[in-house]
C-alpha positions in Angstrom: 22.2 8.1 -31.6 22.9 5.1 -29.7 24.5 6.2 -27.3 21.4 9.0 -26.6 19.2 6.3 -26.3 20.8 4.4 -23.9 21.6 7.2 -21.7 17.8 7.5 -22.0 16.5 4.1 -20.8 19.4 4.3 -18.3 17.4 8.0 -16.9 13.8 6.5 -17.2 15.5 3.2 -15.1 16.7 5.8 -12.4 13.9 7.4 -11.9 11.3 4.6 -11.6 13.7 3.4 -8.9 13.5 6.9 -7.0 9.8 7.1 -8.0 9.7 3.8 -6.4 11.5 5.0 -3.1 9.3 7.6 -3.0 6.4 5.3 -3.4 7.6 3.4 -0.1 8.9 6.4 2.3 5.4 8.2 1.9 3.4 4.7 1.5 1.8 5.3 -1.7 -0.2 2.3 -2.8 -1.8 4.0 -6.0 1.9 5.3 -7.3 3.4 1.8 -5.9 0.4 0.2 -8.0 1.4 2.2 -11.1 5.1 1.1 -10.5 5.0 -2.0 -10.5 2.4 -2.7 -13.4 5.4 -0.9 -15.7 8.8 -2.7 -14.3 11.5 -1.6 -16.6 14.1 -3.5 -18.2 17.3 -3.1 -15.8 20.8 -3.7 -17.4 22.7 -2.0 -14.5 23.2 -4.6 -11.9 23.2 -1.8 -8.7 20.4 -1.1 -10.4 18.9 -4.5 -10.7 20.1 -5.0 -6.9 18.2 -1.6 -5.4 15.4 -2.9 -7.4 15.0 -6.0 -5.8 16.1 -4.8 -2.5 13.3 -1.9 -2.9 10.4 -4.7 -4.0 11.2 -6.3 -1.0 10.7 -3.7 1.0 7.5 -2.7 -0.9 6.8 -6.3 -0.3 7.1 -5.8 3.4 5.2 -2.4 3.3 2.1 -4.4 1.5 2.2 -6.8 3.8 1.9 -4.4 6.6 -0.6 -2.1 5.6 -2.6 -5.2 5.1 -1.9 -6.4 8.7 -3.1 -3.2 9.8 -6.3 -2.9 7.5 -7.5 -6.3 9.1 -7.1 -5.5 12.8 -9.1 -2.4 12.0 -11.7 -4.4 10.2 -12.0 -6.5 13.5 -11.7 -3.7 15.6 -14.7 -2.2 13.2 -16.7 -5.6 13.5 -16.3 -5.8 17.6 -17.2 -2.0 17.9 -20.7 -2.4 15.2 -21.4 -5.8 17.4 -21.0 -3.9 20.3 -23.1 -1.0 19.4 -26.2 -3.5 17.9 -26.2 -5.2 21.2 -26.7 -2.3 23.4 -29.5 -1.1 21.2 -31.3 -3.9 20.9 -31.8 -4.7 24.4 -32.5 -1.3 25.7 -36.1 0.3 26.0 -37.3 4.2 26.3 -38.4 4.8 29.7 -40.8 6.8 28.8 -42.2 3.5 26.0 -46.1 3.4 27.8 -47.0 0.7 25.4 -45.8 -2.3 27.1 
């Protein structure tokens, strides 16, 4: 009985790290999210040693896509400022009423 359960937790600790690689090669936020809101318990120390090498790299990944969602925010903000100025100034030639 035991030994069933352990081989158990030692499964469920396998897959959240391959769930967790997965998570990082295709950039999933909302599985990475779910991942690290349940961190399991990891006895093995390979284990415990992908799992911190892997949460670094998720680390790095986060940090990234942040990076990125801020230069296109500015990008965003430049391109709207843009846009507002040349409307504002401009008039319809064919506007008689001034």
């Amino acid at each position: 009985m035991y030994l069933k359960h352990f081989w158990k937790h030692g499964e469920n600790q396998r897959m959240w790290l391959n769930k967790l690689k997965v998570a990082i090669v295709q950039k999933d936020m909302q599985l990475l999210e779910s991942l690290l809101s349940d961190i399991p318990e990891l006895d093995d120390m390979v284990e415990i040693e992908n799992a911190i090498y892997l949460l670094k790299k998720a680390t790095v990944l986060v940090e990234s896509l942040k990076d990125e969602a801020a230069v296109s925010m500015q990008q965003l903000k430049k391109n709207i400022d843009f846009l507002n100025s040349t409307r504002a100034g401009s008039k319809n030639i064919l506007d008689i009423s001034s």
